[in-house]
C-alpha positions as CSV (number, residue, x, y, z in Angstrom):
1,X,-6.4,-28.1,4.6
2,X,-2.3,-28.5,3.8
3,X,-1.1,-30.0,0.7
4,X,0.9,-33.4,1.6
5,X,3.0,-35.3,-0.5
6,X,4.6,-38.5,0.5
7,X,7.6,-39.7,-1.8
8,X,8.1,-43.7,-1.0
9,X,8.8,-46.4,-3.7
10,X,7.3,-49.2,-1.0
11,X,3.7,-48.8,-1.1
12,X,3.7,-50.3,2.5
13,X,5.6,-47.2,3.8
14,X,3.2,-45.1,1.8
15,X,-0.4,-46.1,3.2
16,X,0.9,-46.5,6.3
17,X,2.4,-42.8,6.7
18,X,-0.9,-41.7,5.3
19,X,-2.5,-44.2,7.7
20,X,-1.0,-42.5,10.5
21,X,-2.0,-39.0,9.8
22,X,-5.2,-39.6,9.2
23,X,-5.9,-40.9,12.2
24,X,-3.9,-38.6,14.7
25,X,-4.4,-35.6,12.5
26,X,-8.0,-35.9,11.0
27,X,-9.2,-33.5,8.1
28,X,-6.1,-32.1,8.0
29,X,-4.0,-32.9,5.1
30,X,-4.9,-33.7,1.6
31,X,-2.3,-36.4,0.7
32,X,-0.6,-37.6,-2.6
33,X,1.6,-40.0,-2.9
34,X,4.8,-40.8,-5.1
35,X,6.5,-44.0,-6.0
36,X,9.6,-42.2,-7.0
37,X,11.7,-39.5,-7.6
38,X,10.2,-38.8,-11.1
39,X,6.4,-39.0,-9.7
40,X,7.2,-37.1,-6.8
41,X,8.6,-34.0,-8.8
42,X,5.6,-34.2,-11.6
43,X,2.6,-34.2,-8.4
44,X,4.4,-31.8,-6.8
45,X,4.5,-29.1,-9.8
46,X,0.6,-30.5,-10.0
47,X,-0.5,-30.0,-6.5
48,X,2.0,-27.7,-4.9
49,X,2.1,-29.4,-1.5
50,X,2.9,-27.7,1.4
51,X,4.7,-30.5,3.1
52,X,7.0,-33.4,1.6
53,X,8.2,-36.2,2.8
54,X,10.8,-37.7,0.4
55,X,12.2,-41.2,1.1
56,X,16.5,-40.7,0.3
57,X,16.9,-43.5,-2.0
58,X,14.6,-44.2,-5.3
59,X,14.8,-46.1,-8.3
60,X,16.2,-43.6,-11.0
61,X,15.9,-39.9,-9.3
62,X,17.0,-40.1,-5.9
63,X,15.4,-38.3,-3.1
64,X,17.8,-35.7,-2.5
65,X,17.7,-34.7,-6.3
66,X,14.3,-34.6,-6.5
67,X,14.2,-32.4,-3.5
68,X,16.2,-29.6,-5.4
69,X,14.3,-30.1,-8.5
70,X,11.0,-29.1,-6.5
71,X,12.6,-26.6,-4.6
72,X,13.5,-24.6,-7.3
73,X,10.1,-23.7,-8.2
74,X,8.4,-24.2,-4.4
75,X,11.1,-22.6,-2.2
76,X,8.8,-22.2,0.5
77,X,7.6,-26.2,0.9
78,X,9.0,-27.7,4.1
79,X,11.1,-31.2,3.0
80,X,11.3,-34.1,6.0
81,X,13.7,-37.0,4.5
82,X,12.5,-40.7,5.1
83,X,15.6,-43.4,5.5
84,X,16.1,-46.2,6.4
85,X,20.2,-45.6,6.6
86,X,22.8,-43.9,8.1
87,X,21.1,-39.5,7.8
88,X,24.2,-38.3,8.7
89,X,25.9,-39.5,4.8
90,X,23.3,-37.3,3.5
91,X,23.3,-34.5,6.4
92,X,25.5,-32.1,4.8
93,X,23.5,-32.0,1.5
94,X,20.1,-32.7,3.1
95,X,20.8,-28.9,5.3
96,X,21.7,-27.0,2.1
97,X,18.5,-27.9,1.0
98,X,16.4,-26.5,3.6
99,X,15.6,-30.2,4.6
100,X,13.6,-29.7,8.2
101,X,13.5,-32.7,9.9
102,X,14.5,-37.1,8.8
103,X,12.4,-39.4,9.7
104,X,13.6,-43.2,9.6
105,X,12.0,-46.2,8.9
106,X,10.1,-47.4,10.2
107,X,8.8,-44.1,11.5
108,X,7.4,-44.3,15.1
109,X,3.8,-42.6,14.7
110,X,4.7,-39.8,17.5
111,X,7.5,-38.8,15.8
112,X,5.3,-38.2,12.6
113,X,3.0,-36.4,14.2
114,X,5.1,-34.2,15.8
115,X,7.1,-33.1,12.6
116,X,4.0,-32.6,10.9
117,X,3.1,-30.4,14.0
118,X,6.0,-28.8,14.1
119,X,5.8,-27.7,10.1
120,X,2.0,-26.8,10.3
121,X,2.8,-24.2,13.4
122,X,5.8,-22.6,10.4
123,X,3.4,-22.7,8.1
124,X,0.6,-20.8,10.1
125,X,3.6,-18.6,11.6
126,X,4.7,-17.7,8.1
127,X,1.3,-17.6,6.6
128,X,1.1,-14.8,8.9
129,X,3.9,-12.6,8.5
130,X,2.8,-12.6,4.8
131,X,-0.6,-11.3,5.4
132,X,0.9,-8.9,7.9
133,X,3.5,-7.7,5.3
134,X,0.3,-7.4,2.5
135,X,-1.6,-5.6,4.6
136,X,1.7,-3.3,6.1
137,X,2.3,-2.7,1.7
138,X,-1.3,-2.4,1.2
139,X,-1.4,0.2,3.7
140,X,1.7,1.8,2.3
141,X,0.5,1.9,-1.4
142,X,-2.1,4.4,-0.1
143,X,0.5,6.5,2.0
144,X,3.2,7.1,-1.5
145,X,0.6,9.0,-3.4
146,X,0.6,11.7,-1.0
147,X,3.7,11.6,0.4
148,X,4.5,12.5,-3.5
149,X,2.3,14.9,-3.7
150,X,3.3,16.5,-0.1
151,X,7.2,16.4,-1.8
152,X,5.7,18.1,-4.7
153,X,4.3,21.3,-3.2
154,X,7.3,21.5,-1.5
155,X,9.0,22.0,-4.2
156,X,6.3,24.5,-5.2
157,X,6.6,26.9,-2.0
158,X,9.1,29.0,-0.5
159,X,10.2,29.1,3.4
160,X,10.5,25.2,3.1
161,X,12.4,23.0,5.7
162,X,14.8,21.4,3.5
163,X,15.3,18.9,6.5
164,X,11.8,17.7,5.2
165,X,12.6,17.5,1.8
166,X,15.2,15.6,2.5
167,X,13.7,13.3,4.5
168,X,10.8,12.7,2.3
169,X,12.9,12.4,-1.0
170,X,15.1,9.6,0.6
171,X,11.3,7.7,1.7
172,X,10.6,8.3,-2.2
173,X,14.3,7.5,-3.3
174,X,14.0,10.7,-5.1
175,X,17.4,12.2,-5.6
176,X,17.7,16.6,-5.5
177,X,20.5,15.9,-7.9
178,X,19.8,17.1,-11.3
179,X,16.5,17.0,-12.5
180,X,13.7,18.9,-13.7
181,X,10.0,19.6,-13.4
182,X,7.6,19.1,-16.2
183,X,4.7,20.7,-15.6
184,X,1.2,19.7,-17.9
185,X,-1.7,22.6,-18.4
186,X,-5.2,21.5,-19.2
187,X,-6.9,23.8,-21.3
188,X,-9.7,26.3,-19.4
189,X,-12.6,24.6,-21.3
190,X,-11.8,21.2,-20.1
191,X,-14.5,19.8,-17.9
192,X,-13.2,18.4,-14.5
193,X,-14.0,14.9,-15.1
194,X,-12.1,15.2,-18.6
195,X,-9.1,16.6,-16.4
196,X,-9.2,13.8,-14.1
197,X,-9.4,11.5,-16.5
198,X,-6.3,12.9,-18.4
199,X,-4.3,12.8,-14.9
200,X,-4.8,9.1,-14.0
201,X,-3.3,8.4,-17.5
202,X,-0.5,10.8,-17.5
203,X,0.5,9.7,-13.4
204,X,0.3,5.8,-14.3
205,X,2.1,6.3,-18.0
206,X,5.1,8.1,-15.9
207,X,5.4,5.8,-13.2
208,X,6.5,3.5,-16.4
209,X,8.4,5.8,-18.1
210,X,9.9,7.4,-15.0
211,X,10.0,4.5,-11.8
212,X,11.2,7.4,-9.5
213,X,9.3,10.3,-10.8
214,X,7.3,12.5,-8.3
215,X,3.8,13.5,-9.4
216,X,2.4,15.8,-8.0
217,X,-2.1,16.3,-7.6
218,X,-4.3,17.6,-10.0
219,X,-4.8,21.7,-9.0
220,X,-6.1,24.6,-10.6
221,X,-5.8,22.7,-14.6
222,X,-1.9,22.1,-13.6
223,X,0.2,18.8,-12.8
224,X,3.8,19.0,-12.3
225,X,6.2,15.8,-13.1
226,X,9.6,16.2,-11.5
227,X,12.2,13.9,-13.3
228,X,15.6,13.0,-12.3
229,X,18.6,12.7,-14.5
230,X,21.1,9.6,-14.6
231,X,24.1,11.0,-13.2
232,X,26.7,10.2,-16.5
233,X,23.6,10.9,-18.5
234,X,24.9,13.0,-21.4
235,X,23.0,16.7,-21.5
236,X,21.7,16.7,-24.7
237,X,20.5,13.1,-24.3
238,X,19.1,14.0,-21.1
239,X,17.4,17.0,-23.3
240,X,16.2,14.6,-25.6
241,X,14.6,12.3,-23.2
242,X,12.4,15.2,-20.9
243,X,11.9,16.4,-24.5
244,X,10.1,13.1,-25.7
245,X,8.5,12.6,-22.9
246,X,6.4,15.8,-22.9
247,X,6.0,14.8,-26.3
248,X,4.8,11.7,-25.5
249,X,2.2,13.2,-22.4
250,X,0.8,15.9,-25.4
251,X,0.2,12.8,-27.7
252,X,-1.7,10.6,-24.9
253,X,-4.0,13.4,-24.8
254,X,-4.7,14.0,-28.3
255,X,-4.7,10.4,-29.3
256,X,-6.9,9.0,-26.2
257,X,-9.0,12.1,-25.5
258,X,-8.9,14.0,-28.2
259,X,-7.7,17.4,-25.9
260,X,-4.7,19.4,-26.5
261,X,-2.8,19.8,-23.4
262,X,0.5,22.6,-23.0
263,X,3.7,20.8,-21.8
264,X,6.3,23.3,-20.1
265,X,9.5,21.9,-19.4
266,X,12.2,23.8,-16.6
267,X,15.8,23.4,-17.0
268,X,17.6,21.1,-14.7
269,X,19.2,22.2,-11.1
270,X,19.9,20.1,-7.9
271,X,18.3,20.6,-4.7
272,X,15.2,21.7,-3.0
273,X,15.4,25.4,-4.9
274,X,16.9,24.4,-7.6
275,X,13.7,22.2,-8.3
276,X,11.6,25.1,-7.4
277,X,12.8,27.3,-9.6
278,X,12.8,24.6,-12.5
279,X,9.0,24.4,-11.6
280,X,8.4,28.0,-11.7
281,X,10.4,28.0,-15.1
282,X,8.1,24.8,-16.3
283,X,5.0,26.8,-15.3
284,X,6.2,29.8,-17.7
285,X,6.4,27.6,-20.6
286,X,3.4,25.8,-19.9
287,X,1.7,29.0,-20.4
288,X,4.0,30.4,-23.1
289,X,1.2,29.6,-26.1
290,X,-1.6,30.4,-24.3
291,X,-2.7,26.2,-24.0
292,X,-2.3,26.1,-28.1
293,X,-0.9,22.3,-27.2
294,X,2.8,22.5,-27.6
295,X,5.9,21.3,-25.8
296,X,7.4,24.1,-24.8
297,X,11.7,24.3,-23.0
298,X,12.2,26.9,-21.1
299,X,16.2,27.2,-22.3
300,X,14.8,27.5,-25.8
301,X,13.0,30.5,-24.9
302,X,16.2,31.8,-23.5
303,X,17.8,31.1,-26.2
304,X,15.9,32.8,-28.5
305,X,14.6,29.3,-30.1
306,X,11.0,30.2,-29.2
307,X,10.6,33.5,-28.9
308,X,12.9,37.3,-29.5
309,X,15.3,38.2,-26.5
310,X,12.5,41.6,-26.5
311,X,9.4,38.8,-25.9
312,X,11.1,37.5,-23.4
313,X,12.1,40.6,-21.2
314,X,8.7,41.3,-21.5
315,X,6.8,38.4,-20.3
316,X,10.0,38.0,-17.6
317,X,7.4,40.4,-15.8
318,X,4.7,38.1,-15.9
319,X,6.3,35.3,-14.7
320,X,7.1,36.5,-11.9
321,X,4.0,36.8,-10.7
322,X,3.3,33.0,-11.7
323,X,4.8,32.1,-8.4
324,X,2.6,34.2,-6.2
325,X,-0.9,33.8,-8.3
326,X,-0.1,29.9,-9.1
327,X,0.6,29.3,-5.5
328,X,-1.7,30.7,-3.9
329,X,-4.3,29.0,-5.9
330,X,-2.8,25.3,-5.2
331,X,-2.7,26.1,-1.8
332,X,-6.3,27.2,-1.6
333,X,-6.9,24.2,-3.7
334,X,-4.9,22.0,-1.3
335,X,-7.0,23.3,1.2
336,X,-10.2,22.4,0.1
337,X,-8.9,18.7,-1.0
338,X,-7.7,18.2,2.8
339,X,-10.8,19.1,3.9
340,X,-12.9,17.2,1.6
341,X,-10.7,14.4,2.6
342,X,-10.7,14.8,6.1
343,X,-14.7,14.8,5.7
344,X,-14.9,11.7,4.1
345,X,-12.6,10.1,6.3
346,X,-14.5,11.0,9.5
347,X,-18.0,10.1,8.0
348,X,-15.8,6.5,7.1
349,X,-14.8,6.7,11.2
350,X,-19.1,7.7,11.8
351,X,-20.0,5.2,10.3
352,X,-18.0,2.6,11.8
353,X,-18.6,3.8,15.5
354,X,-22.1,3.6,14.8
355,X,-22.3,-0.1,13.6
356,X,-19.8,-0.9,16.2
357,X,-20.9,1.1,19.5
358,X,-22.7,-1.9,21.3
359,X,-19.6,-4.1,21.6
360,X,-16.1,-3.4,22.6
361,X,-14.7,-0.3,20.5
362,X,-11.8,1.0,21.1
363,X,-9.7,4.4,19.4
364,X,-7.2,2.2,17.7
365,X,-9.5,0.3,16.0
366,X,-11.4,2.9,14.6
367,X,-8.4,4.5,13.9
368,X,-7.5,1.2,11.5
369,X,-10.1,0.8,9.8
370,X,-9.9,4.1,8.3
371,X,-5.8,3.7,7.9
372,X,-4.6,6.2,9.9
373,X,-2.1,6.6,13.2
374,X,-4.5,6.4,16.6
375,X,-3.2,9.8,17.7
376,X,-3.2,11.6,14.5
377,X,-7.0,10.2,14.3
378,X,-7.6,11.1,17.7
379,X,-6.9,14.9,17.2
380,X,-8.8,15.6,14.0
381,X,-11.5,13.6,15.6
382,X,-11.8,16.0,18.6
383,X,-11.2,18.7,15.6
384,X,-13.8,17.8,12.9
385,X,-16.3,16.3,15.9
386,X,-16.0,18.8,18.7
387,X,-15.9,15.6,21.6
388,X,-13.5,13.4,22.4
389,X,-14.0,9.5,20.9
390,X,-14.8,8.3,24.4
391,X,-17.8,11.2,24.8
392,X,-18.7,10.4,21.4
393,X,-19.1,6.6,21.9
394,X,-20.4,7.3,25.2
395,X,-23.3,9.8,24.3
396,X,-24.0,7.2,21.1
397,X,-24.8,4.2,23.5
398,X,-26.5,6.9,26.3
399,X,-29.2,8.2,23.3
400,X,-29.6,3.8,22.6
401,X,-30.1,3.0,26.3
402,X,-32.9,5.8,26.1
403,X,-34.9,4.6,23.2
404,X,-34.2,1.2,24.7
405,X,-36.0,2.4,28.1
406,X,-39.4,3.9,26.4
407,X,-39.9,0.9,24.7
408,X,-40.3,-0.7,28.2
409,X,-39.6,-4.0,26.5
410,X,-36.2,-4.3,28.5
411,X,-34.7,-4.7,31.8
412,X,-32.5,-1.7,33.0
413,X,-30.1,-4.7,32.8
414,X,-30.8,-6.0,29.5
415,X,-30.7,-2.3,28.6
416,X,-26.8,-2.0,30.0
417,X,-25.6,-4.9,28.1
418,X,-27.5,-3.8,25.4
419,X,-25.6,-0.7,24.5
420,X,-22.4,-2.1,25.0
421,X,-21.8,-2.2,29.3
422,X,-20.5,-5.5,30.9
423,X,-21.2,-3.5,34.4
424,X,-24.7,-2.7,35.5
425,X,-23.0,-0.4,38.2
426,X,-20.9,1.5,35.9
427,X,-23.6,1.7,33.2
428,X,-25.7,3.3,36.6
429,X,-22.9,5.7,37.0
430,X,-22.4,6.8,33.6
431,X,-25.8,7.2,32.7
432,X,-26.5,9.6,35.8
433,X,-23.2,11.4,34.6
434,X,-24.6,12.3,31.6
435,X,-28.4,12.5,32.0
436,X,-28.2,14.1,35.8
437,X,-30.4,11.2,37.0
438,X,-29.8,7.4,37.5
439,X,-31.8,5.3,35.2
440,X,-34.4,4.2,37.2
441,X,-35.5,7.4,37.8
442,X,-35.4,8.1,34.0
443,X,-37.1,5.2,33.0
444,X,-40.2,6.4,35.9
């Protein structure tokens, strides 16, 4: 039911508007009325109508006024004037207000009707759009995570298509100018459920800190941050900040869950291998104090800040095989997520088919409800299932119309509408397709 409020200082006008619409348009508004411009604006911020007819001139605040009082705070009502003068002194003002129609006095009851008509099919219309916009961002809100996280290991690996990167950084609005990875190491004796815990924290706390950052998934006790710097950002407060924020990240940890966690922070570079190598660099410092909880810059050890020029020649050895090991083992773990995902997603699409089979089903609507593009979802189906989704549906309501035969409870026609066939003829056909036999002679 809409939300109507009539603005009239003749109560005559009032009731029989209201009159009117009640009887052409039953059980469709809920109406409140207004005796002038003051009342109209105070029910209004009360009731939030989603229609208003204003009468132009009021005692004390005048129609138009009043109109761009409400509108302020509703933008999206729909305003018809009511005079009983000349609409085109007020046209000019009336149109920058978004005012959709005049009605004047006294109104003829088709032309009430039809207004209102016309304004209930914008509302439905934009009532519409907005759930179709929620459930577009909805839908999107799912994909960011692991576009991220795809934008993440790319960073990670070498051979990449920087075409790709590129692509997916613009998406994310993730500049390859200047920035730097962060990468956090859980300590070995943390349980999983402790890591994941940690994670959700650390990804939502730099979301805030960081709108743009790109976090990658939880693999092998690592998470990487990647950060971008402000391009007239001064370096050593630019220093300061990735500095504070791994400071920041340890202390979460300590303070909420009482864990020490190693914070390794790469220097900054621009593009796709300059943030590689920054994560590579973040890994190595990571894993500089053996997980002793620290924050740890890779330029200080290059310095000398954190370690002799001799320590570091030598350990130069062992990261270079962090790249290698480290990658290897995301990628397996990559692997395994995927496929743990995948599974879930096609016992989600299993599930759905099977409470579905008997009526129409089509791909695509399988394919939504488990959020995913009809062809992408048809080829891991065929992959994951071995069959096609027609075979699949088709075999499904085949094994139904079986059981439903050696019951003997139901026609062979009650049986084809039963498992989802309009056409006893091509349920005939079908049937003998799969089975070798028509279903008569099964049912004998």
């Amino acid at each position: 039911m809409y939300r109507l409020l009539i603005a009239d200082d003749e109560a005559l006008e009032r009731e029989g508007l209201e009159l009117i619409i009640e009887r052409l348009l039953p059980k469709t508004f809920h109406i409140v009325h207004a005796e002038n411009g003051r009342l109209a604006i105070e029910h209004a911020e009360e009731h939030r109508p989603h229609i208003v007819l204003m009468d132009v001139n009021m005692p004390g605040i005048q129609g138009l006024e009043a109109i761009r009082e409400i509108k302020r705070s509703m933008p999206e009502t729909k305003f018809v004037m009511i005079t009983a003068y000349d609409y085109f002194a007020y046209a000019k003002e009336a149109l920058a207000l978004g005012v959709k129609e005049y009605l004047v006095k006294p109104a003829k009851r088709e032309q009430v009707i039809q207004t209102l008509q016309m304004l209930i099919s914008e509302l439905d219309a934009e009532k519409k759009k907005r759930s179709t916009e929620l459930e577009l961002r909805h839908k999107l809100s799912q994909l960011i995570p692991i576009v991220e996280n795809e934008l993440a290991m790319m960073f990670m690996i070498d051979h990449i298509t920087s075409t790709d990167i590129e692509q997916l950084s613009e998406w994310l609005s993730f500049s390859l100018e200047e920035a730097c990875a962060i990468v956090i190491a859980f300590p070995e004796q943390l349980s999983i459920a402790s890591q994941q815990k940690i994670y959700d924290k650390i990804s939502g706390f730099a979301k805030n800190y960081e709108a743009n950052s790109i976090v990658s998934s939880l693999i092998d006790r690592h998470m990487a941050i990647y950060i971008h710097k402000e391009s007239l950002q001064d370096d050593h407060l630019w220093k300061e900040r990735a500095t504070a924020f791994g400071e920041e990240l340890y202390g979460m940890a300590a303070r909420l869950f009482d864990s020490k966690i190693s914070v390794g922070i790469g220097q900054t570079y621009s593009g796709a291998e300059g943030l590689r190598k920054s994560y590579f660099e973040a890994v190595f410092a990571s894993n500089y104090d053996d997980h002793n909880g620290v924050v740890c810059r890779f330029d200080e050890l290059k310095q000398g800040k954190r370690a002799s020029q001799e320590e570091l020649l030598e350990s130069s050895q062992v990261m270079n095989t962090i790249p290698e090991a480290y990658v290897l083992s995301a990628m397996q773990r990559i692997r395994e997520q995927r496929e743990q995902q995948t599974h879930s997603v096609m016992d989600r699409a299993k599930h759905y088919i099977q409470s579905k089979f008997a009526e129409e089903l089509s791909l695509e609507e399988v394919a939504d409800s488990v959020h995913l593009n009809p062809h992408y979802f048809s080829k891991i189906f065929k992959q994951q299932m071995g069959t096609t989704f027609i075979d699949y549906v088709t075999a499904l309501r085949i094994d139904k119309a079986k059981s439903l035969m050696a019951s003997g409870k139901l026609s062979l026609k009650e049986v084809c509408f039963e498992v989802g066939y309009k056409d006893p003829n091509y349920f005939s056909r079908v049937f003998k397709k799969v089975t070798g036999v028509p279903p008569s002679d099964y049912r004998e």
